[in-house]
C-alpha positions in Angstrom: -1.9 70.2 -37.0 -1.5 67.0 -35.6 -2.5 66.6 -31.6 0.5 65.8 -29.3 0.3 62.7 -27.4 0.6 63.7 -23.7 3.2 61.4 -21.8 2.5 59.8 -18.5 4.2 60.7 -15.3 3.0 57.7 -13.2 1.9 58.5 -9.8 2.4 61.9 -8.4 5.6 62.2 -6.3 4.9 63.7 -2.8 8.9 64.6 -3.2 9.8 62.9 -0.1 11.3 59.6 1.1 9.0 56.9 3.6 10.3 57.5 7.2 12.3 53.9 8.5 9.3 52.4 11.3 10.2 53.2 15.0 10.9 50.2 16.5 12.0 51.6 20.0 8.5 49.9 21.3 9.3 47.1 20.3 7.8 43.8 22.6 9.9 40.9 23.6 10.1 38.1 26.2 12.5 35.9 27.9 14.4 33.2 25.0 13.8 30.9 27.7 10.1 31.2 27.4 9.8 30.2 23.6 9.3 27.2 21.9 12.3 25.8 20.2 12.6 23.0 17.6 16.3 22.0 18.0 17.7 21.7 21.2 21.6 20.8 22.1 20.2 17.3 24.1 18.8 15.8 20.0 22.4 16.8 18.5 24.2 13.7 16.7 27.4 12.7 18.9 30.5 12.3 17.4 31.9 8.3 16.3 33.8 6.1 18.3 36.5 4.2 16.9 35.1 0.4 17.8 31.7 1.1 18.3 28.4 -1.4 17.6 25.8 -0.3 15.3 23.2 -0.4 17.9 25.8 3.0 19.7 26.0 4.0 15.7 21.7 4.4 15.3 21.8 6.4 18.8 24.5 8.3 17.6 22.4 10.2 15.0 20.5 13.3 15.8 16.9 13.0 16.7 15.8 15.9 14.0 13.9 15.6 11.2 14.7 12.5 8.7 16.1 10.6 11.7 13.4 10.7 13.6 11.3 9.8 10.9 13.6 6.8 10.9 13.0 6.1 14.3 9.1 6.1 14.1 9.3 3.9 11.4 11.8 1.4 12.7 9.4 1.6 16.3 6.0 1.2 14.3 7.8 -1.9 12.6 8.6 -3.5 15.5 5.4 -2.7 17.4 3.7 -4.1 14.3 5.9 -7.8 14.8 5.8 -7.9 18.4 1.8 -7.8 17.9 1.4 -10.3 15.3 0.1 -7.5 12.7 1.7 -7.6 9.2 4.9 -5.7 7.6 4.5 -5.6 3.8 7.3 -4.4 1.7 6.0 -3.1 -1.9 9.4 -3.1 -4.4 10.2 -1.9 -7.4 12.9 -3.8 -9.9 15.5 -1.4 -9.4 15.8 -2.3 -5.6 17.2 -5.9 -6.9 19.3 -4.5 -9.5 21.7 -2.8 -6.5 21.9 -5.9 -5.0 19.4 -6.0 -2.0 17.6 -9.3 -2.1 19.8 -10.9 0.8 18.7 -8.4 3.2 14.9 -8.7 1.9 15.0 -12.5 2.0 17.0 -12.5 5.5 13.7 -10.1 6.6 11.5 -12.5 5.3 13.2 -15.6 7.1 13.4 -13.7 10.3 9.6 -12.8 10.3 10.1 -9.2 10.1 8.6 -8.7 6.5 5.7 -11.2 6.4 4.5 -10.6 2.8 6.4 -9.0 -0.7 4.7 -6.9 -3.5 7.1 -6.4 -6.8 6.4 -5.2 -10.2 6.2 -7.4 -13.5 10.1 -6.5 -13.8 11.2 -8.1 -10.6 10.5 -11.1 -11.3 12.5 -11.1 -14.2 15.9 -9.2 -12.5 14.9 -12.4 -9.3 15.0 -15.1 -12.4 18.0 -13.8 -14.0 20.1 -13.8 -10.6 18.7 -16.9 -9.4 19.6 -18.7 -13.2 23.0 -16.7 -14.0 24.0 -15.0 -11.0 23.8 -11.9 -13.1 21.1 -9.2 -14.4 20.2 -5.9 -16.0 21.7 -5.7 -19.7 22.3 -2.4 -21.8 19.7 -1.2 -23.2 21.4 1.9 -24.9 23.8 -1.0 -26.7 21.0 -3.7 -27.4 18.0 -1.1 -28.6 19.2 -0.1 -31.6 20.0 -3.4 -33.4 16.3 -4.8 -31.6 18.6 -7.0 -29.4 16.8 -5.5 -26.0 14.9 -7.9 -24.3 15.4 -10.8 -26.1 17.3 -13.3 -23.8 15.9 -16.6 -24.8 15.8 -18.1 -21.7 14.6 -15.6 -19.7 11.3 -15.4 -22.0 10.7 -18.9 -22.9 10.9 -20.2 -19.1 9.1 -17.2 -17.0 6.8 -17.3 -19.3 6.7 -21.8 -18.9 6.0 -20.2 -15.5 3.4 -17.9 -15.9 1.7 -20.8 -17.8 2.0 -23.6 -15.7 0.5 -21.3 -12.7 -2.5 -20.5 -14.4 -2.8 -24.0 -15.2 -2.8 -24.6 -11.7 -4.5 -22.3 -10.1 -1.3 -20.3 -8.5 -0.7 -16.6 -8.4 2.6 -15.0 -10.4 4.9 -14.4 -7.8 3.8 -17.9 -6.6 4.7 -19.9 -9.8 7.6 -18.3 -11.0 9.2 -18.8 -6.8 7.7 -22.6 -7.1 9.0 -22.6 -10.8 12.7 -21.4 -9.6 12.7 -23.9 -6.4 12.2 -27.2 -8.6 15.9 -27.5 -9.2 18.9 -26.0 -7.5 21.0 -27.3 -10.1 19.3 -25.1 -12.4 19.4 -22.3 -10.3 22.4 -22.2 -8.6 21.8 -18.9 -7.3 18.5 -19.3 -5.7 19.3 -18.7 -2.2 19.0 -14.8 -3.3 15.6 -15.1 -5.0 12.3 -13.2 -3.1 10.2 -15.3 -5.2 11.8 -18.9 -4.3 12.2 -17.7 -0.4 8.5 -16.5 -0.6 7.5 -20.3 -2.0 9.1 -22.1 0.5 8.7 -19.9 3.5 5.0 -19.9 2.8 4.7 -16.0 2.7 3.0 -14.4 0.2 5.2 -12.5 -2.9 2.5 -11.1 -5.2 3.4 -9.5 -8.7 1.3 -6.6 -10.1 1.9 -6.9 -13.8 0.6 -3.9 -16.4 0.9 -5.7 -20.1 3.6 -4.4 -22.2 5.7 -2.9 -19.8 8.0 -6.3 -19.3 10.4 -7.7 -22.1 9.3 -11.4 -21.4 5.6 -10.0 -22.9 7.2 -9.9 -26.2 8.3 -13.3 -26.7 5.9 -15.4 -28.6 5.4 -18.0 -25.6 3.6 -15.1 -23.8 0.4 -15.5 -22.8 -2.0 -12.8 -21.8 -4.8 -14.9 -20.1 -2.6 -16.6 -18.2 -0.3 -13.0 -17.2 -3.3 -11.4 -16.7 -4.9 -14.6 -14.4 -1.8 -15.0 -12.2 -1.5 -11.4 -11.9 -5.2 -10.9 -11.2 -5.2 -13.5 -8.7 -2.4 -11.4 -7.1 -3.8 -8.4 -6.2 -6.9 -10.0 -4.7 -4.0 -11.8 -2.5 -2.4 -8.5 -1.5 -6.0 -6.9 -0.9 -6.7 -9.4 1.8 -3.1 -9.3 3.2 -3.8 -5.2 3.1 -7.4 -6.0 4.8 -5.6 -7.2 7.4 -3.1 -4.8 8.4 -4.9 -2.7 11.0 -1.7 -1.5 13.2 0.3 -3.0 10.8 3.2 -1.5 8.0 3.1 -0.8 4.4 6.7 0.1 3.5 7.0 1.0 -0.7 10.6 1.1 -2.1 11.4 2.5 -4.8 8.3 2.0 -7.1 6.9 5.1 -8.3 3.3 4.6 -10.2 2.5 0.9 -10.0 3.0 -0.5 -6.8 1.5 2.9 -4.9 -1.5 2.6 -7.3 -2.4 -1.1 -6.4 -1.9 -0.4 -3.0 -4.4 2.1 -2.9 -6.9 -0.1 -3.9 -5.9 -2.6 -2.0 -6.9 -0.2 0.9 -10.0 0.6 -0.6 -11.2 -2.5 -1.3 -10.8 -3.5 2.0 -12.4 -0.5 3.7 -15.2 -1.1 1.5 -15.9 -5.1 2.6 -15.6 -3.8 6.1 -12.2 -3.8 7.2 -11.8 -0.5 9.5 -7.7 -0.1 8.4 -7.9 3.4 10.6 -4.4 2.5 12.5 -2.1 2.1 10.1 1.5 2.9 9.6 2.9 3.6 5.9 6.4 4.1 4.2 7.1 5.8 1.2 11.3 5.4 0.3 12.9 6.7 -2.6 16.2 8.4 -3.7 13.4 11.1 -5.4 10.2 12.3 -4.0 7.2 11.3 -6.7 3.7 12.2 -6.9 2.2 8.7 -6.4 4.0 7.7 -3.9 3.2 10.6 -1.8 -0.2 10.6 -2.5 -1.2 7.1 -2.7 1.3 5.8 -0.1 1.8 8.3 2.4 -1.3 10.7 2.4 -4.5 9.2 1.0 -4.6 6.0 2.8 -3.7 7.7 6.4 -5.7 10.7 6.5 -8.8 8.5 7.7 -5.9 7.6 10.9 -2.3 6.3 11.0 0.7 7.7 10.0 2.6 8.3 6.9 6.4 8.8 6.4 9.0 9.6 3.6 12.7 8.6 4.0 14.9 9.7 1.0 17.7 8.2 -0.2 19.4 5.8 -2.3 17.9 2.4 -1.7 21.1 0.7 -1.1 21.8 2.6 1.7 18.4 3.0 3.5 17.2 -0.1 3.4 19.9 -1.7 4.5 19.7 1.3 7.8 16.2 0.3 8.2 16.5 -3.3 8.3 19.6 -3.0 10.8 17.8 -0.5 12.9 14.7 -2.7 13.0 16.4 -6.0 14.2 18.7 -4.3 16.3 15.4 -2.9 18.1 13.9 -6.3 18.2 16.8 -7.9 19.4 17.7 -10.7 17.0 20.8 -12.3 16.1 
């Protein structure tokens, strides 16, 4: 006869239900007495019909992102008022919504004193400063292998590219030397980084990784000379970085290879000496990314310093900060 198989009960059952806890001893103390993070004198205060923007930015609540704002917008102007650097690391996207007018105005105002981009900003700062226009479909161009292939964005960046190596100059330097030759050819130069960067004398560095831009598949590309400029480039950035002790790093909106070279930018210098122990850094975004975090705001602070995140769409916080920053230095 075959055995049963005995079935389980789980735990015993004592049969009756856990008493509620007696909380009739319960200890407490006076509200008055405890720490509280938001108090009624940080609230935001409603808008005035008529108001200035300087009555706008005290308007806003001092609580959380704002006062991040705040800290930045003060470490920014601390950083100008004693001679140390602002640098602003970009990513393409920040020229494609249309905010090179308030980085150039920066730039000629001596708020930013040096520019890092990606290989595709210089190509969206070519195309505005030749056509006026930039940023073409890729879902209607990819199929037919039509992406990328503007003839004239190719064959002259890459002229560019060339004639820097030739002489010695960095990227960002050649193609803003390139573009200020003839105003006639570029009618719309008064919005390029790269021309304002050539003839305000401030550096405007491009960190290129080969492949990742369409003017490397044109045949007039040339990797020695990519590779060259864009060398020369970082080396430039590293000794603006060395340099920064209570200065600003501020990235916008690149997500891998801006915060990548600035980190070794920062170690480079540490290692040749340079103590970069007070220093303030920016991460902005309209998403919060790995690299960004890590190589921006965390890694290069923890030694000292400070490191922020404001996030939001670029073509509304950067505008804020640069408004908050000159309203605080008290420019025109």
């Amino acid at each position: 006869m075959a055995s049963r198989r005995k079935r389980s009960r789980g735990p015993a059952s004592t049969g009756r239900l856990i008493a509620p806890i007696n909380a009739s001893d319960l200890k407490t103390y006076p509200l008055k007495k405890r720490h509280s993070k938001v108090r009624v004198s940080d609230f935001a205060a409603p808008w005035r019909r008529g108001g200035s923007l300087s009555k706008f930015l005290a308007t806003l609540p001092d609580i959380l992102a704002v006062k991040a704002l705040r800290a930045v917008v003060a470490a920014i102007v601390t950083a100008r008022r004693t001679g140390r650097p602002v640098i602003l690391g970009i990513g393409a996207h920040v020229l494609k919504v249309g905010l090179a007018p308030v980085i150039t105005d920066l730039m000629e105002q001596g708020v930013v004193t040096a520019v890092a981009m990606n290989g595709a900003g210089i190509i969206h700062d070519f195309e505005l400063a030749l056509m006026g226009h930039t940023s073409e479909e890729v879902d209607a161009e990819i199929d037919d292998g039509r992406f990328g292939m503007a003839e004239e964005t190719g064959r002259m960046l890459n002229e560019a590219i060339c004639g820097g190596a030739a002489a010695g100059q960095g990227l960002g330097e050649a193609v803003g030397r390139y573009i200020n030759r003839s105003a006639a050819l570029f009618p719309h130069r008064a919005t390029s980084i790269l021309a304002a960067g050539a003839r305000l004398g401030l550096p405007v560095t491009v960190h290129v990784a080969l492949g990742t831009d369409i003017i490397h598949m044109h045949p007039s590309a040339d990797g020695a000379a990519i590779g060259a400029t864009s060398l020369l480039d970082f080396r430039r950035l590293a000794a603006v970085v060395a340099g920064m002790e209570g200065g600003v790093y501020v990235n916008v909106g690149s997500a891998v290879i801006l915060p990548e070279v600035f980190l070794k930018t920062v170690s480079l210098g540490r290692n040749l000496g340079y103590p970069l122990s007070k220093i303030t850094t920016v991460n902005m975004d309209f998403l919060s990314h790995y690299r960004p975090q890590t190589n921006v705001v965390r890694r290069p602070t923890q030694k000292g310093g400070r490191g922020y995140s404001l996030t939001g769409h670029h073509e509304i916080m950067l505008p804020l900060l640069a408004a908050a920053v000159i309203e605080a230095l008290g420019r025109p």
